[in-house]
N, C-alpha and C positions, 0 to 999 in steps of 0.2 A: 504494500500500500504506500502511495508516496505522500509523499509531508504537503502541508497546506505552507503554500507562499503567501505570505503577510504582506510584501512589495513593501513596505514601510508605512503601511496607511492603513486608518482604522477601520475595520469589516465594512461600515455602510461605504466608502470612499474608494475604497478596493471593489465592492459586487458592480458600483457605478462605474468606473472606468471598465471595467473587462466587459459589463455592457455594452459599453456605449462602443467600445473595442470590437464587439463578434458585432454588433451591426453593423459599423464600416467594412466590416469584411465581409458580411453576406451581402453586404450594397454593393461594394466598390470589385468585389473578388479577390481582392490583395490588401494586405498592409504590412507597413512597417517598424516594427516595433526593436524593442530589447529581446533577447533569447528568453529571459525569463517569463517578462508577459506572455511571450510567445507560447508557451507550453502552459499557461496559464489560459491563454482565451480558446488555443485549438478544441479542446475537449467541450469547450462550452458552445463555438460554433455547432460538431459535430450534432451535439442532442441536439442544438436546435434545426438540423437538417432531418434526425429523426424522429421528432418532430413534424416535421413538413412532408413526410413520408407517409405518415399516418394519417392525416387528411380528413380528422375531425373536428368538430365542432369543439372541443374538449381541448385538442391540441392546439387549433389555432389562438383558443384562449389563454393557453401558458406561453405561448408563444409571443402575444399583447402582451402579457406581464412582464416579461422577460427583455423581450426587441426594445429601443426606441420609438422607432418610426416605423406607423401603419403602413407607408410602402413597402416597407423593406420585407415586412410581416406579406404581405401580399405578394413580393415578388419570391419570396422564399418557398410559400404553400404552390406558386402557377408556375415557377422557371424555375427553381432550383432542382428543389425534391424531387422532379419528376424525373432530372437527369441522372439520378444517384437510384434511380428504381432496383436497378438490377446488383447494386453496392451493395453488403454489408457493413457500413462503417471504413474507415480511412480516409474520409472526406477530404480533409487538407493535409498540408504539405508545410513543413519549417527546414527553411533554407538559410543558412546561416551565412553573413556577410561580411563579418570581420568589426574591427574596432570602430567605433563612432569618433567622431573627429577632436570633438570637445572633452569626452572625461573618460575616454578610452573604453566605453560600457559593450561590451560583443551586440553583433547588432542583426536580427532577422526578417524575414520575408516571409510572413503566413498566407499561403494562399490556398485557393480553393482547387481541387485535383482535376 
């Protein structure tokens, strides 16, 4: 079982960034972050593709709770999910891209597979 990353911010301040994180990524396809968010938002995009796989009325409401943005919730349950039909899970991908310029932090690329 792997240990819970604190990222240095208090739980409410932590669930809201990695939010606001897996919706830029289910919006945009890609971002970029630190290594560590990075294995912090991937598993939380993924549920929310299965999630969008399932195609309930149930689901699309955790998924509101969860998302940001009603579109994103919409484009997730009509464009995404349908292409991962035949997936079991591995949704995205972390690509790691070396030091950031400013405070040397390892730097990734979470994208959608």
């Amino acid at each position: 079982m792997s240990a819970v990353r604190k990222l240095g911010r208090p739980t409410a301040h932590r669930m809201s960034m990695l939010k606001g994180m897996a919706t830029g990524l289910l919006d945009k396809g890609r971002i970029q972050t630190t290594v560590c968010r990075a294995k912090e938002v991937a598993p939380l995009a993924e549920k929310m593709i299965t999630l969008g796989k399932l195609n309930t009325l149930a689901a699309k409401r955790q998924a509101m709770a969860f998302l940001k943005k009603e579109d994103v919730v919409k484009k997730l349950f009509d464009d995404i999910a349908p292409g991962y039909a035949a997936r079991n899970g591995g949704y995205t991908r972390i690509i790691r891209t070396g030091p950031r310029r400013g405070d040397g932090a390892e730097m990734a690329i979470v994208e959608l597979v």
